[in-house]
C-alpha positions as CSV (number, residue, x, y, z in Angstrom):
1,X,-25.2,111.0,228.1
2,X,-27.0,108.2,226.6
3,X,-30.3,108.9,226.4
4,X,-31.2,106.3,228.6
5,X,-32.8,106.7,232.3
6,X,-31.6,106.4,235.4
7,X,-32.3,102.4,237.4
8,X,-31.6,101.5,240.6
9,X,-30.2,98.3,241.4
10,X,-30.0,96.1,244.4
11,X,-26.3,94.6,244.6
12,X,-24.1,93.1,247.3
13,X,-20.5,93.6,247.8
14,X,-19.1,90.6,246.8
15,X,-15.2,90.8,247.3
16,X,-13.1,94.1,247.9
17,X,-9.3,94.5,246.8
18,X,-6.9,97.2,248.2
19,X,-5.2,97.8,244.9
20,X,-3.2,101.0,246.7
21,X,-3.6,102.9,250.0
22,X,-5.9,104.9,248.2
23,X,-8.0,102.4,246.1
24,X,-10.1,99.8,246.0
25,X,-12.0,97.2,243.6
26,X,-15.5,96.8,244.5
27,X,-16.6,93.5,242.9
28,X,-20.5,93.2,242.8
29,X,-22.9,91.0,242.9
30,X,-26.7,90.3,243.1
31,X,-29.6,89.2,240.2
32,X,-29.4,93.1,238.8
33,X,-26.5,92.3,236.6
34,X,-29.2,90.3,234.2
35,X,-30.7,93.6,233.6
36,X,-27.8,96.4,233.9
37,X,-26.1,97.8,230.4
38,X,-22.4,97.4,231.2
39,X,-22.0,98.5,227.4
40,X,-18.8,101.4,226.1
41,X,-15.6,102.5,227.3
42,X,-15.6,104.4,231.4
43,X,-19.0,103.6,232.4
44,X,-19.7,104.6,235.9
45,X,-22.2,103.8,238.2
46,X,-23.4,105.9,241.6
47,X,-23.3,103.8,244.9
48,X,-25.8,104.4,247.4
49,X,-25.0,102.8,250.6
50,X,-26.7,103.2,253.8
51,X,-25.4,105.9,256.4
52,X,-26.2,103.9,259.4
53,X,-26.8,99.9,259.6
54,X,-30.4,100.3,260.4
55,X,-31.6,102.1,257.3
56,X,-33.0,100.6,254.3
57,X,-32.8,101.3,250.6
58,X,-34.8,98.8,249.2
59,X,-37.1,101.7,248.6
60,X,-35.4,102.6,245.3
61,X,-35.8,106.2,245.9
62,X,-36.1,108.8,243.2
63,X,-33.1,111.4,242.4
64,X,-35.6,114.0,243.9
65,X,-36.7,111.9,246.8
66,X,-33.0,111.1,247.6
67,X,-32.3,115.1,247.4
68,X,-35.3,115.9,250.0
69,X,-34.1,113.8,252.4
70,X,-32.2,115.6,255.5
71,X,-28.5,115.2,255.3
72,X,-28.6,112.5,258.6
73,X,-30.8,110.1,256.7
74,X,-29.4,110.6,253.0
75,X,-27.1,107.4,251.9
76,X,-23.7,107.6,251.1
77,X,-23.4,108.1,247.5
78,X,-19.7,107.5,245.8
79,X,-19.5,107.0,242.1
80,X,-16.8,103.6,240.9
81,X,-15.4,103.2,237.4
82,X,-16.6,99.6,235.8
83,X,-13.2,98.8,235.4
84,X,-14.9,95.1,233.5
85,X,-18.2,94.0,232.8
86,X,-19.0,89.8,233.7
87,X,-22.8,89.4,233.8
């Protein structure tokens, strides 16, 4: 742990690669990477995407408000590698 707080950022998916049948680069993009610490070796970042195409996050929910929510409206959450770092 680093000490430092948890931020949410609002990205885009800007390209996707099928590397293998059972992975894939995510390449983001969006005005967050001015302000994101892609600092040190296996950095990881959570992934919150919407569970249906009508929901929103530009919310930036809390860890606790995220938690509350029923399972139906809570967004997908998968957690990527920063495999490299281009702001």
């Amino acid at each position: 742990m680093t000490g430092r707080p948890a931020r949410l950022f609002s990205a885009h998916v800007g390209r996707t690669t099928q590397l293998t049948p059972h992975l894939i680069r995510v390449t983001l993009r969006g005005d967050f990477l001015t302000a994101f610490v892609g600092d040190g070796p296996d950095r990881q970042i959570e992934l919150l995407m919407p569970r249906h195409p009508a929901q929103s996050l530009d919310a930036s929910p809390t860890p606790r408000q995220l938690r509350e929510l029923p399972d139906a409206e809570r967004p997908v959450m998968r957690t990527y590698t920063i495999r490299s770092y281009d702001p």
